[in-house]
Every structure is written in structure tokens, then in C-alpha cells.
DOTI-726321 format. One record per residue (C-alpha): residue number from 0; residue in one letter; chain; x, y, z. Coordinates in pm, whole numbers, plus 50000, padded with zeros to 5 digits. Example, Ala and Ser with C-alpha at 12.3 -4.5 7.8 and 13.67 -1.06 7.14 Angstrom:
BEGIN
{0 "A" "A" {51230 49550 50780}}
{1 "S" "A" {51367 49894 50714}}
! end
This chain:
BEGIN
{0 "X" "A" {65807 91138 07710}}
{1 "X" "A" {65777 91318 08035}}
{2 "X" "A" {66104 91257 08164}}
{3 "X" "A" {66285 91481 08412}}
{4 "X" "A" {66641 91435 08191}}
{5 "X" "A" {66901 91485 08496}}
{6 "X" "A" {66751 91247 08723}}
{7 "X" "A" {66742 90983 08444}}
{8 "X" "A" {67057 91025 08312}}
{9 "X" "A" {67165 90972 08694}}
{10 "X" "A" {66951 90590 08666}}
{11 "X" "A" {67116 90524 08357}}
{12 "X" "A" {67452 90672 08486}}
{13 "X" "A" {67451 90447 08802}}
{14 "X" "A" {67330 90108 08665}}
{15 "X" "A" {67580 90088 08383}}
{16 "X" "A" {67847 90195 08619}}
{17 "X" "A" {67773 89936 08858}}
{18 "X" "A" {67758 89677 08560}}
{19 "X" "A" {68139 89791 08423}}
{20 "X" "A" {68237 89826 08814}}
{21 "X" "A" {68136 89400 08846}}
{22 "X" "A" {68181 89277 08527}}
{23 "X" "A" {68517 89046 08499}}
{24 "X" "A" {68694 89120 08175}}
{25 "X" "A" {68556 88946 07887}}
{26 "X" "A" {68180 88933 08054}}
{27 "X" "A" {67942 89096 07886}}
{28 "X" "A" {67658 89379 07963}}
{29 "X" "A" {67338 89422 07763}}
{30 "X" "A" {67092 89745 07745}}
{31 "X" "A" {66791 89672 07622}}
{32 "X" "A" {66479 89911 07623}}
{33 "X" "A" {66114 89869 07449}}
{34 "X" "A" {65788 89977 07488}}
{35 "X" "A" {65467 89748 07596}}
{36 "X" "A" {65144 89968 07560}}
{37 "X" "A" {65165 90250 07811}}
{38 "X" "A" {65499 90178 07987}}
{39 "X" "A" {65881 90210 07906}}
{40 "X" "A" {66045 89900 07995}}
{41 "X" "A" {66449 89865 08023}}
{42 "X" "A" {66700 89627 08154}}
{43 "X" "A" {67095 89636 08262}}
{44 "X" "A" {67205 89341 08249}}
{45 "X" "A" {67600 89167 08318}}
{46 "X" "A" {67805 88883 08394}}
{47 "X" "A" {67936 88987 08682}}
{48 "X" "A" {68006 88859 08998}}
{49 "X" "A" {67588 88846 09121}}
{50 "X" "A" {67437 88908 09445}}
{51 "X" "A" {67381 88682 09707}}
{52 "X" "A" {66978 88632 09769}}
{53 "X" "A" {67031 88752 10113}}
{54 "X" "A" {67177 89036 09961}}
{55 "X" "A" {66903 89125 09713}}
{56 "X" "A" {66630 89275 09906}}
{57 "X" "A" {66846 89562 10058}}
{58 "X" "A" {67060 89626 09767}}
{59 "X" "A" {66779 89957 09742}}
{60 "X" "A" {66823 90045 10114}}
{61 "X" "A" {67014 90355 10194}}
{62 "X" "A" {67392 90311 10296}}
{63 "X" "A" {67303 89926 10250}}
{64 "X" "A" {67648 89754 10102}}
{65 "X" "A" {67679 89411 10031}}
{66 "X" "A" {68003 89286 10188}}
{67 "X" "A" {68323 89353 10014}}
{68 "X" "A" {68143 89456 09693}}
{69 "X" "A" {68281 89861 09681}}
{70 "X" "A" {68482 89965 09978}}
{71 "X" "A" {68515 90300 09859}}
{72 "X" "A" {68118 90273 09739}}
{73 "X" "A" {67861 90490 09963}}
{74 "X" "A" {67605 90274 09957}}
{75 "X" "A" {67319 90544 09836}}
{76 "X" "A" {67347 90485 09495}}
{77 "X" "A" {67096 90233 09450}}
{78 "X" "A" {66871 90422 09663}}
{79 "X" "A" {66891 90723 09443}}
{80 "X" "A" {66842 90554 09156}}
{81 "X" "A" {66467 90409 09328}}
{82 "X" "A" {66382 90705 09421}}
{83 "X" "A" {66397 90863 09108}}
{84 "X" "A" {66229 90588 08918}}
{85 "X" "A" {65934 90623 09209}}
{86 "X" "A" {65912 91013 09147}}
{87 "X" "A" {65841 90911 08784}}
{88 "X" "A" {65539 90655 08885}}
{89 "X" "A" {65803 90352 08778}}
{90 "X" "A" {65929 90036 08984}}
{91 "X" "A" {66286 89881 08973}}
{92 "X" "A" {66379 89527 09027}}
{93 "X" "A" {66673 89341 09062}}
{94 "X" "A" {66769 88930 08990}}
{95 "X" "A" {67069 88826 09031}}
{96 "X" "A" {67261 88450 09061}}
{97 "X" "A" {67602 88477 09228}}
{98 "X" "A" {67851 88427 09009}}
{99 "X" "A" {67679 88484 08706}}
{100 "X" "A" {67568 88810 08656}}
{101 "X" "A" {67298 89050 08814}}
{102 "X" "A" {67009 89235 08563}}
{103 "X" "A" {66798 89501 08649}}
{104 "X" "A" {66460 89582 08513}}
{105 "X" "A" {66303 89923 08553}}
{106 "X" "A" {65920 90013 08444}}
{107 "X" "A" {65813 90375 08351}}
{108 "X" "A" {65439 90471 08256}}
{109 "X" "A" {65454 90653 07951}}
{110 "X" "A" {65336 91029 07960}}
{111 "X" "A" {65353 91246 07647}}
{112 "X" "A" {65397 91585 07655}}
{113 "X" "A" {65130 91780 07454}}
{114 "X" "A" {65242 91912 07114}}
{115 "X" "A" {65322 92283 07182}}
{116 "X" "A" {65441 92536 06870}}
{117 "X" "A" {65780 92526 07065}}
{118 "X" "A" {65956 92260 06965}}
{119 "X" "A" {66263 92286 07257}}
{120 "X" "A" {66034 92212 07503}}
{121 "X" "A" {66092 91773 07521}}
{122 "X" "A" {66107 91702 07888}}
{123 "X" "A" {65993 91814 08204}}
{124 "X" "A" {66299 91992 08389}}
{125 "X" "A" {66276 92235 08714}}
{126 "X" "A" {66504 92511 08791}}
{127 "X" "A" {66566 92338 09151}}
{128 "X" "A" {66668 92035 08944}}
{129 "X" "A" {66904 92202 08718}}
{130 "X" "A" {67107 92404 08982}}
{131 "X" "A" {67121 92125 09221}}
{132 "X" "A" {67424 91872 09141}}
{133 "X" "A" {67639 91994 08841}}
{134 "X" "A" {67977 92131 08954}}
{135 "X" "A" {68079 92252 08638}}
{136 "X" "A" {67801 92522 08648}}
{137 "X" "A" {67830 92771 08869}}
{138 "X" "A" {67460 92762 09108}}
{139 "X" "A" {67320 93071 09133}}
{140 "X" "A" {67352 93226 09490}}
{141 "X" "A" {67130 93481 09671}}
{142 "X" "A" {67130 93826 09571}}
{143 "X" "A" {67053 94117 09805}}
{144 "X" "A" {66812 94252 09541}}
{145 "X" "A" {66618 93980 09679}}
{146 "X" "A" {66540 94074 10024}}
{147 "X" "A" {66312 93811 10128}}
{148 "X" "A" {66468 93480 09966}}
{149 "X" "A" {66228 93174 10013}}
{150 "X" "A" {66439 92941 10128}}
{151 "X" "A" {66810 92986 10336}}
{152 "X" "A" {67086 92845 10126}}
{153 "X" "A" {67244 92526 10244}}
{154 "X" "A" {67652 92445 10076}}
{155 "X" "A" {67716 92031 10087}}
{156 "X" "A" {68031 91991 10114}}
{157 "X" "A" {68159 91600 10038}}
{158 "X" "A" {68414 91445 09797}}
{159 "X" "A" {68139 91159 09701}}
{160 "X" "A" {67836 91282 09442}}
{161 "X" "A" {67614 91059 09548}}
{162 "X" "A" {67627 91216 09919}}
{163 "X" "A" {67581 91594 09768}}
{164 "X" "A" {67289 91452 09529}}
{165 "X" "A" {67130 91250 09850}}
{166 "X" "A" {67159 91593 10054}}
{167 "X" "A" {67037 91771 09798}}
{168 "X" "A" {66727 91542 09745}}
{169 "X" "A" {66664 91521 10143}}
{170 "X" "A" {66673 91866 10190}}
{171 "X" "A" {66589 92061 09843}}
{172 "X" "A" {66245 92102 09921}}
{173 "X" "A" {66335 92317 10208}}
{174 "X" "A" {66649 92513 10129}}
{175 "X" "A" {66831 92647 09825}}
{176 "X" "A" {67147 92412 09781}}
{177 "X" "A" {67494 92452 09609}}
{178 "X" "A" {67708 92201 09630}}
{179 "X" "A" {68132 92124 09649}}
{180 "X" "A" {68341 91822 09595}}
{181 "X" "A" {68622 91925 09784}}
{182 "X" "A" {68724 92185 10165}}
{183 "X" "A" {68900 92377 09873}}
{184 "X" "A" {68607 92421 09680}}
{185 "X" "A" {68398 92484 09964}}
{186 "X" "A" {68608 92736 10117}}
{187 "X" "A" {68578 92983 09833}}
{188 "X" "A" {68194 92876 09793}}
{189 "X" "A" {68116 92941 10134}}
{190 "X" "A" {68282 93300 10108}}
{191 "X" "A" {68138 93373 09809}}
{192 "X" "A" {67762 93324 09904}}
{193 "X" "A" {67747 93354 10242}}
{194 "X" "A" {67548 93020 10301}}
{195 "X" "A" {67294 92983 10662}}
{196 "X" "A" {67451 92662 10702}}
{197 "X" "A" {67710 92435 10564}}
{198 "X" "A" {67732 92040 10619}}
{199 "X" "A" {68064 91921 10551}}
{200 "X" "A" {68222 91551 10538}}
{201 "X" "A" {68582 91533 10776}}
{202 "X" "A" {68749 91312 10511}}
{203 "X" "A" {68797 91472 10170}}
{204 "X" "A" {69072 91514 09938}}
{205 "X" "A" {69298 91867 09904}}
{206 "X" "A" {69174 91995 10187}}
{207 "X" "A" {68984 91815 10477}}
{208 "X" "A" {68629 91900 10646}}
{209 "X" "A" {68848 92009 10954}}
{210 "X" "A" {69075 92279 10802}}
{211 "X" "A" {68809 92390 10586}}
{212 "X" "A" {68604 92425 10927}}
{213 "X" "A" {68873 92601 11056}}
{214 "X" "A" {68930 92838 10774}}
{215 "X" "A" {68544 92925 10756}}
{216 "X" "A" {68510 93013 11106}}
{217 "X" "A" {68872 93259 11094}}
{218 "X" "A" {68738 93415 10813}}
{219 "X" "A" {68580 93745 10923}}
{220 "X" "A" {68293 93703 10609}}
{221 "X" "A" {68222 93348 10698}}
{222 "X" "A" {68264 93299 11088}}
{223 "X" "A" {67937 93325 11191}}
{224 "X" "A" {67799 93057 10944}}
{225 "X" "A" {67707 92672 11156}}
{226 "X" "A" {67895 92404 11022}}
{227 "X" "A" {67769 92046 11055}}
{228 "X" "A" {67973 91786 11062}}
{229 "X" "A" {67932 91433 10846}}
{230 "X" "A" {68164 91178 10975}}
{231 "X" "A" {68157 90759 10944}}
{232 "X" "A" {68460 90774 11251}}
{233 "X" "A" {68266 90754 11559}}
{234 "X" "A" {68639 90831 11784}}
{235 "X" "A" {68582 91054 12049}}
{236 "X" "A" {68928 91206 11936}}
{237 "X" "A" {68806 91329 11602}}
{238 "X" "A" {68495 91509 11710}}
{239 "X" "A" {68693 91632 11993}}
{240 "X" "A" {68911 91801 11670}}
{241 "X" "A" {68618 91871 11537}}
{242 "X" "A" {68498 92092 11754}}
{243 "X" "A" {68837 92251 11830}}
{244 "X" "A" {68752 92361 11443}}
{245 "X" "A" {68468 92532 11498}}
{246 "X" "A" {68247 92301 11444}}
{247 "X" "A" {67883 92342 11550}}
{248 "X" "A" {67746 91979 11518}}
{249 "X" "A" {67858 91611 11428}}
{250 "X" "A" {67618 91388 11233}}
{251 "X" "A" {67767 90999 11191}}
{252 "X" "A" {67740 90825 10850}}
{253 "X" "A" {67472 90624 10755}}
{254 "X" "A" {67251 90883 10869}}
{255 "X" "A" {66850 90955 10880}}
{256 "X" "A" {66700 91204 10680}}
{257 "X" "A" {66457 91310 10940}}
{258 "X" "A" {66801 91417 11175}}
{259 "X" "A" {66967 91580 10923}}
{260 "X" "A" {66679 91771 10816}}
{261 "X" "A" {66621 91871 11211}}
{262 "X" "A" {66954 91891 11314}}
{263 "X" "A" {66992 92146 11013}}
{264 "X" "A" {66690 92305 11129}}
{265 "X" "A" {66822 92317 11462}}
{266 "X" "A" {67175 92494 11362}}
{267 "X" "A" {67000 92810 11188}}
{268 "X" "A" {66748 92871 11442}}
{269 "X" "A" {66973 92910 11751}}
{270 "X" "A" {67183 93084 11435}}
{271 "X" "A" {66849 93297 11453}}
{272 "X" "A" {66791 93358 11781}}
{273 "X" "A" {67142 93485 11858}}
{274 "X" "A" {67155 93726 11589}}
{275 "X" "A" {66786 93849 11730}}
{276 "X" "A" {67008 93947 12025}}
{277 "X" "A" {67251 94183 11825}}
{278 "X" "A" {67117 94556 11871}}
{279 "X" "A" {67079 94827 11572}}
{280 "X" "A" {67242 95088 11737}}
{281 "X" "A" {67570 95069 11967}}
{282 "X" "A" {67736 94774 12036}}
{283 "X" "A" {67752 94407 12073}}
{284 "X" "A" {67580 94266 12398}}
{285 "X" "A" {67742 93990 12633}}
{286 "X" "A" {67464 93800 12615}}
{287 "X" "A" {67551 93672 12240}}
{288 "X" "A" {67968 93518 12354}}
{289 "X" "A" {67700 93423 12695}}
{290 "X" "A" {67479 93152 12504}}
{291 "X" "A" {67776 93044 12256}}
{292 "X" "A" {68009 92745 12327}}
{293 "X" "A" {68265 92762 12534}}
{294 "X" "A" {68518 92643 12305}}
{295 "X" "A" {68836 92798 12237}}
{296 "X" "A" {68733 92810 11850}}
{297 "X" "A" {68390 92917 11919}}
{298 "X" "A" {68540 93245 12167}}
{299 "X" "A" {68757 93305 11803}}
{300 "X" "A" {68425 93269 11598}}
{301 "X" "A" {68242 93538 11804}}
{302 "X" "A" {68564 93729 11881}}
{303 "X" "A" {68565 93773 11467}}
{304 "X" "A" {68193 93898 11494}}
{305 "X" "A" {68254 94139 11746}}
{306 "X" "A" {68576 94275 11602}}
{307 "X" "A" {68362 94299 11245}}
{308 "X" "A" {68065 94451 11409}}
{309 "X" "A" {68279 94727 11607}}
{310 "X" "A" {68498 94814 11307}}
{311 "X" "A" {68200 94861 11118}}
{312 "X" "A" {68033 95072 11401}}
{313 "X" "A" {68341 95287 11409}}
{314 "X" "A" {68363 95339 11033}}
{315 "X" "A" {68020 95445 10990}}
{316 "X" "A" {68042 95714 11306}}
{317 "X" "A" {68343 95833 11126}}
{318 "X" "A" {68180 95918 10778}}
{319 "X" "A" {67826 95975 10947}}
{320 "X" "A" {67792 96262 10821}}
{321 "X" "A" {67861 96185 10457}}
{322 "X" "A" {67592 96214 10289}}
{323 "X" "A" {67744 95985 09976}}
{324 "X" "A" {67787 95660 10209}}
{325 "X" "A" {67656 95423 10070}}
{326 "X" "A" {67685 95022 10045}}
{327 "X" "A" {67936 95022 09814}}
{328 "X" "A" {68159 95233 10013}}
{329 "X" "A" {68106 95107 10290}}
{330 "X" "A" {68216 94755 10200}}
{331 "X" "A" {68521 94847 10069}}
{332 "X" "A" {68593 95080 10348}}
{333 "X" "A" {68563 94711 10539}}
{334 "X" "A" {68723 94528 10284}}
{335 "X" "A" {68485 94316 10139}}
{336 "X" "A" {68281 94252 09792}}
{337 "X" "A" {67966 94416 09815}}
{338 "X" "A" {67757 94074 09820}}
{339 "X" "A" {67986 93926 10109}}
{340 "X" "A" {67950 94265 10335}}
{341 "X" "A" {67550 94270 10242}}
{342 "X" "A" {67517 93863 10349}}
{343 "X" "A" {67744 93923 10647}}
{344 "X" "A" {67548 94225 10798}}
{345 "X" "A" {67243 94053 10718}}
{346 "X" "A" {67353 93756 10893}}
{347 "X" "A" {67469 93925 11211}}
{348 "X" "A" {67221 94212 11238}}
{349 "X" "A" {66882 94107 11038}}
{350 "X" "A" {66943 94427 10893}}
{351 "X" "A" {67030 94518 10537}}
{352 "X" "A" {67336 94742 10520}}
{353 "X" "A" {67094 95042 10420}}
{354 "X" "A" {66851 94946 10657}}
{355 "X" "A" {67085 94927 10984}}
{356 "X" "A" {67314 95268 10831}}
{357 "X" "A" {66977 95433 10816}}
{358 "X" "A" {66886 95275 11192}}
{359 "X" "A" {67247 95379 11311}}
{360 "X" "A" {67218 95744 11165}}
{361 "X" "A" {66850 95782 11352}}
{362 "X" "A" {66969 95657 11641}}
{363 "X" "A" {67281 95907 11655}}
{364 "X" "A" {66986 96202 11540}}
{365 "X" "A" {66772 96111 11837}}
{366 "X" "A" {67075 96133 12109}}
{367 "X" "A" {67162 96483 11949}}
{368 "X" "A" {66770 96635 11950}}
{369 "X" "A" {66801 96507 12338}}
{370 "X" "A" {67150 96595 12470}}
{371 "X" "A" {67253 96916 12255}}
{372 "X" "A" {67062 97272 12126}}
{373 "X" "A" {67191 97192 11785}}
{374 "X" "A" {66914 97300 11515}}
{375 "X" "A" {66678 97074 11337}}
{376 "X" "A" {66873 97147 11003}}
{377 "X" "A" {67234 97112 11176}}
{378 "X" "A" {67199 96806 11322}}
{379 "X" "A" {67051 96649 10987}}
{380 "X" "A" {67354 96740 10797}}
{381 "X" "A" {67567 96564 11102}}
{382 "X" "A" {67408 96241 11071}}
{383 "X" "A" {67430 96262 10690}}
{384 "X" "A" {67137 96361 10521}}
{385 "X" "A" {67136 96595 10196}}
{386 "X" "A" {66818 96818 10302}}
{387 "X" "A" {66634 96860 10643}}
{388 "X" "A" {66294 96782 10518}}
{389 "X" "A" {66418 96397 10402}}
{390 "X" "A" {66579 96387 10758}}
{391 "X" "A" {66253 96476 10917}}
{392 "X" "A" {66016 96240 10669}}
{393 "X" "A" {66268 95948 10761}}
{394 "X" "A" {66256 96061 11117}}
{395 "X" "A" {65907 95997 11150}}
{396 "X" "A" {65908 95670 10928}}
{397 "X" "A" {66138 95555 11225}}
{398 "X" "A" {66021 95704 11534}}
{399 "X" "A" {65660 95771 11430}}
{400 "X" "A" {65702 96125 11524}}
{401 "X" "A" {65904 96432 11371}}
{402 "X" "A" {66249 96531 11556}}
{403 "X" "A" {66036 96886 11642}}
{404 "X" "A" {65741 96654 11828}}
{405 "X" "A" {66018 96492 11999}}
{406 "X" "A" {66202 96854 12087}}
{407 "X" "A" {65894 96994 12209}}
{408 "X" "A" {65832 96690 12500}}
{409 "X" "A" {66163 96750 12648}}
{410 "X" "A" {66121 97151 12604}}
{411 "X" "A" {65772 97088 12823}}
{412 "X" "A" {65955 96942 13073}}
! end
């Protein structure tokens, strides 16, 4: 059959689990599955403690709990589980008697996949699907060989699976997402790939979503990433914390898709708009710490960007006129791993790191051609190029004239 295997195993997963997780010792719990003409029919069924008919009808609502069943449950599983039998055309029901068991019955149309000389290929999986929600292998992040990536990459950061596979489902369609079950976890993920945005729950074990917060905006590779906030405390004393962390937004628990989805839309664009305000050339402007908040963690945040954008300015005027600078060098000049220092420029500048050393050493060639008599040739070995005809070709790539066209307006002054 045409079966996407994850999300199934996550039906199968969640409706047994529930059966064990209800099911006195004892009971019993039958799995039954047969096919009638052109649909797959199956059934979980227990002897567990049942649902109460008011109770049955929302059992499939998201964050919906019946009363005292799973404190520690989400609620979302259920929800999950319908919406994955929907994506595959199918319905779920659910009967239940209180106290004597619940069974439910889920229909799939049958669709066969035609016979192909490859005999791997039995089921229907995407890439998306297979990177989204399996901790154990490592997603794949951006790379900066990829300059235009199609999505921006989102980390999830919450303790509960069901939370990062509900995120992931919400919001998969619009950004690439990687996932962590712990602040721990997420720490190191969110220095490792650099994500546009992370949304992280407050309560988690090992480390909590406030110290990881904290962590990702003092970390010079990391501190100008958004962090949302998921939180089921609605205490004006832990957002207050919150936002002593760093952090950029709060979102309560049970939320709305349609928020998330434009709260995290809302997050990278102002993200966007101040780094439109960061020059190519000199320095940082005022105007970025101007629109921030005024938050003594948010004046750290963009005290960390300025400090990494200046020592970065002053490192490349101090080898500018090396003509073996390069990327490489020039992250571990700064201390970082190559992908980090590519991400973090990027993030900052909307420049690549050869794109903005290029704009820098340009910029520096134009003041000379207009403030000194220094030759043509001269002042392309000072701003690091091998050979004064590249200089001049990338000259006029930039400026859409050659340095002598420029030379020869100020001479006719």
C-alpha cells in the first residue's frame, strides 16, 4: 500500500500506548486489522477505564484532555494521530463505555503502488518527513553552498514529542525544522546550525527553556537568533524572567496554529528588517540597539552583535591586504567553525562572508582612488588583490565603472 511509514507507525505508536497507558492489569487489548474491498480497516481495542460520552467527541480536539486521565499527557496526541489518518483519505472513530474499555476503529482506502523493477521502493516517504521528528538522526542543516535555501530553518525545542511533531506538522510546510528534546540539546543545536528562529518550551528537563534562552543570546554565534517562548504558566513573574533571558516572544499552551505560524512569521521579519539596517562597509548604526528592546538582556544581545561585527571589521582591515584571506581564515581568526561564522555573517549582514570581504575591500579601494595619489596597481595590492586587472574587473562589477573612470571625474574637477 501507499502508506507514508513514519506517520503510521506514529497512529499505531499512539493508540497502543494509550491502550497499555488505561488498561488495569489483567485487562486485555486486541489489534485486529482486515481488508473489505478497497479499504484497510483496523481496531485498538482495551479494557480500560472508558471514556465518558461527554468526553468522546473531543477526545480528537487539540490540547483536549479528559479530566484526570494523563496529567503529564499533552493532549495532541489524538489529534496527530487524525490528522494523519485524514492526510491518507482515512477516518478514525472512537466508542467507548466507562469502565469497560474504549476501541478505536480507523478506515484507510487502499492505494497500490505500481510494480516498478525496484523492488525497495514499498511506501510513499518524503525527505521533509524523514528529517522531521527522529532525534537519533542527526537533520541535515543548511549549508552555505546553498546560498538561496527555500525555506529559513526553525529548531523546536520541547521535552514532549508530540509538541516537536505538532510544530513540525504546523509549520513544515513553511520552514525547514530540526528538532530537540531537551535546553541541553538545543543549546548545541542552535550553535551548530545557526537556526532564523527557535521556539522553546520554559519547563524541560537538564536544562530549562530560560537558561537555554539565556545561553543562546550570550553566545556571540547565536545572539542574534529570536527565541519564542511556549509556556502553559500564564504568571506575570515568569514571562517577566523570560524576557530578562532574552526572550523575544511568549506564546501560552494550548495554542493556535494560525498564531504560532504568524507570531513566527513575525519574529524573523523584524529579524529581517533590522539586519537590512546593518551597512557593508564601516560600522554598526544606532539605529539597530534604537528599534531593539529595551531590556537589559536584549542591550547584551546587541552589545554581542556589535562587539562581533567590530572585531570582525578590525580583523579584516588588518589582513586587507592579504591576498590569501579567505573564509576559512577568517573564521578562525574569529574563532568560529566555518559554517557558524558563514550563518552568523549572513544573519547580521545579508552578506556572505566573500560577498561582504569583497564589499569591505571595494569600499576601502574607493576611499583610496579619492583621498590619496596612490597608483591604480598600488592601491589594488593594498586592498588585497593578486593582479590589478582582477581589481579593476571587480571594480566595475561593483561600482559599474573602472577605478580610472572614477580617477578621471575627480581629476576634472
Amino acid at each position: 500500500m501507499a502508506l507514508d511509514e513514519e506517520k503510521m507507525e506514529r497512529v499505531f505508536f499512539n493508540l497502543m500506548s494509550n491502550a497499555f497507558k488505561f488498561t488495569p492489569a489483567n485487562g486485555y487489548i486486541n489489534f485486529r486489522c482486515r481488508a473489505e474491498g478497497d479499504q484497510l480497516i483496523f481496531y485498538v481495542e482495551d479494557s480500560g477505564k472508558g471514556i465518558k460520552p461527554g468526553d468522546i467527541e473531543k477526545i480528537f480536539e487539540r490540547f483536549y484532555q479528559v479530566e484526570k486521565a494523563n496529567p503529564e499527557g499533552s493532549g495532541i496526541g489524538l489529534s496527530l494521530v487524525k490528522a494523519f489518518i485524514e492526510l491518507h483519505g482515512g477516518t478514525i472513530s472512537a466508542e467507548s463505555e466507562p469502565g469497560k474499555g474504549t476501541k478505536f476503529t480507523v478506515t484507510i482506502p487502499i492505494k497500490h503502488i505500481a510494480s516498478t523493477t525496484d523492488d525497495t521502493s514499498h511506501h510513499v516517504t518524503t525527505k521533509e518527513d524523514i528529517e522531521t521528528e527522529l532525534d537519533d538522526i542527526e537533520p541535515a542543516g543548511r549549508s552555505e553552498d546553498d546560498p538561496n535555501p527555500d525555506k529559513p530553518l526553525l529548531l523546536v525545542i520541547d521535552d514532549n514529542a508530540d509538541i516537536r511533531l505538532l510544530i513540525t506538522e504546523l509549520l513544515g510546510d513553511e520552514y525547514n525544522v530540526i528538532t530537540a528534546s531537551n535546553g541541553r540539546q538545543g543549546l548545541k543545536k542552535a550553535a551548530r546550525y545557526i537556526p532564523d528562529l527557535v521556539i522553546c518550551d520554559v519547563m524541560m528537563p537538564e536544562m530549562d527553556g530560560l537558561e537555554c534562552c539565556r545561553l543562546i543570546k550570550e553566545e556571540v554565534s547565536t545572539s542574534h537568533i529570536p527565541v519564542l517562548m511556549l509556556t502553559a504558566c500564564s504568571l506575570d513573574e515568569q514571562r517577566i524572567e523570560g524576557y530578562r533571558s532574552g526572550a523575544d516572544g511568549y506564546l501560552a499552551k494550548p495554542f493556535s496554529g494560525e498564531v504560532l505560524a504568524a507570531r513566527s512569521r513575525s519574529l524573523i521579519e523584524n529579524r529581517r528588517k533590522l539586519k537590512n539596517l546593518w551597512p557593508g562597509s564601516a560600522h554598526l548604526p544606532a539605529a539597530v540597539t534604537a528599534q531593539t528592546e529595551s531590556t537589559t538582556q536584549r542591550d547584551i544581545a546587541d552589545d554581542a552583535e556589535s562587539e562581533f561585527y567590530n572585531r570582525f571589521l578590525t580583523i579584516v582591515r588588518e589582513h586587507m591586504g592579504d591576498a590569501d584571506l579567505n573564509v576559512d581564515r577568517l573564521a578562525t581568526l574569529m574563532g568560529l567553525g566555518r559554517s557558524q561564522f558563514y550563518r552568523k555573517i549572513k544573519a547580521l549582514t545579508n552578506y556572505s562572508p566573500v560577498e561582504l570581504l569583497r564589499r569591505l575591500r571595494m569600499n576601502q579601494a574607493r576611499d583610496l582612488l579619492t583621498t590619496t595619489d596612490k597608483s591604480i596597481s598600488e592601491i589594488a595590492y593594498e586592498v588585497g588583490f593578486s593582479t590589478p586587472a582582477y581589481f579593476t574587473k571587480c571594480y566595475r562589477e561593483t561600482f559599474g565603472e573602472t577605478p580610472s573612470d572614477l580617477r578621471d571625474k575627480f581629476t576634472a574637477r
